[in-house]
C-alpha positions in Angstrom: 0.0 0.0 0.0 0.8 3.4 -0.7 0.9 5.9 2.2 -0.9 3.0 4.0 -4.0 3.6 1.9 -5.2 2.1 -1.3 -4.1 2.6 -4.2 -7.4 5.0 -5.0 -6.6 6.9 -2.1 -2.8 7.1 -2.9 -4.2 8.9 -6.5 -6.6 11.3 -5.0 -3.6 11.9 -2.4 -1.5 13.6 -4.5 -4.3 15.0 -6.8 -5.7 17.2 -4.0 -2.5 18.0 -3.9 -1.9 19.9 -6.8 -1.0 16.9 -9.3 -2.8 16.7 -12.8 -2.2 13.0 -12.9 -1.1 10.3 -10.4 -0.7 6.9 -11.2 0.1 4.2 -8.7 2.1 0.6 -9.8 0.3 -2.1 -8.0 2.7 -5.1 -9.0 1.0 -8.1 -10.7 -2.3 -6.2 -10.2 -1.4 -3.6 -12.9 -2.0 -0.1 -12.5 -4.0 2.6 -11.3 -4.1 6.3 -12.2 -6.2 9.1 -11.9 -6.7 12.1 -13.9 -9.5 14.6 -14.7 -12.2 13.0 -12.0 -11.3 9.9 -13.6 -9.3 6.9 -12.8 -8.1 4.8 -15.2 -6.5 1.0 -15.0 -4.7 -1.4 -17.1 -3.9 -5.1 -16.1 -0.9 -6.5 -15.8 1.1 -8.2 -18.7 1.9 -11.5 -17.7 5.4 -13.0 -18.3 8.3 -15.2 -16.3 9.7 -12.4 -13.2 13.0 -13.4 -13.1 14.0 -10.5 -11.2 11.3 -7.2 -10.0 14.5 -4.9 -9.2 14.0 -1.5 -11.3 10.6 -2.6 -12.5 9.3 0.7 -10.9 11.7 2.7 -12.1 11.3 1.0 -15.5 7.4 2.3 -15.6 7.9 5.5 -14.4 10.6 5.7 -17.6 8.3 4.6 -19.7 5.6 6.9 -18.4 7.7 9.7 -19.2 8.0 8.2 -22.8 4.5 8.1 -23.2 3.9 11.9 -22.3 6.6 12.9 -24.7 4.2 10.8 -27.7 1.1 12.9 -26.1 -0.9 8.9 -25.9 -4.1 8.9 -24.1 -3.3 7.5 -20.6 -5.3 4.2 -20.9 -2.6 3.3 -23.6 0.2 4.7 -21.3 -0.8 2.4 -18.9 -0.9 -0.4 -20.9 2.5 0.6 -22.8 4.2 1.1 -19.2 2.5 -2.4 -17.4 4.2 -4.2 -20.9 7.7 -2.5 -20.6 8.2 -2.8 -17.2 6.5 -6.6 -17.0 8.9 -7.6 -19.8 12.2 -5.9 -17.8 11.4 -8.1 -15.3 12.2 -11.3 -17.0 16.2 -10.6 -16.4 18.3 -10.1 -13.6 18.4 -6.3 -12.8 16.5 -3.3 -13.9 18.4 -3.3 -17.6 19.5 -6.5 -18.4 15.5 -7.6 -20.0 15.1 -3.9 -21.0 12.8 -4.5 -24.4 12.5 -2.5 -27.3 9.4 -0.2 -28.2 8.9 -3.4 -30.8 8.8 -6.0 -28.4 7.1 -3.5 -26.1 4.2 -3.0 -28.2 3.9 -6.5 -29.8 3.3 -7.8 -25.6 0.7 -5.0 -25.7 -1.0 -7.2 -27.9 -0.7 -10.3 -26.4 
């Protein structure tokens, strides 16, 4: 749990506090975020977790990404569970990094 509260509350947390959207990583449960009275979730991709080390840090990478390409944020979501899911299948936070290829193709798995 974030800030001991769900991962909702973690979103409207940091909303009422000024952000325009929070998003909350919630493991093998996917992701939540919320953004204009709205919150928004994507599953998780599933693959073999070698390793979760930089998995975080891998999404919020990815989320930046996304922004940059101005995608709506249910396709962030989704792009950023698929990255970070797939870095997970090697030792470290780099060692499985994918490719936007491989990254979108396990979007569509």
């Amino acid at each position: 749990k974030v800030l001991g509260c769900s991962p909702e509350d973690a979103c409207l947390y940091y909303a009422e506090r000024g952000v325009r959207i929070s998003c909350v990583t919630i493991g093998d449960k996917g992701s939540v975020a919320y953004a204009g009275g709205t919150f928004h979730y994507a599953e998780p991709v599933r693959v073999s977790v070698v390793d979760t080390t930089g998995a975080g840090d891998n999404f919020h990478g990815a989320f930046l990404y996304c922004l940059a390409q101005r995608w709506n944020l249910d396709y962030t979501l989704r792009f950023c569970n698929a990255f970070s899911g797939l870095t997970c299948q090697g030792l470290g936070g780099l060692a499985a990094e994918p490719t936007l290829k491989e990254t979108l193709r396990k979007m569509e798995e």
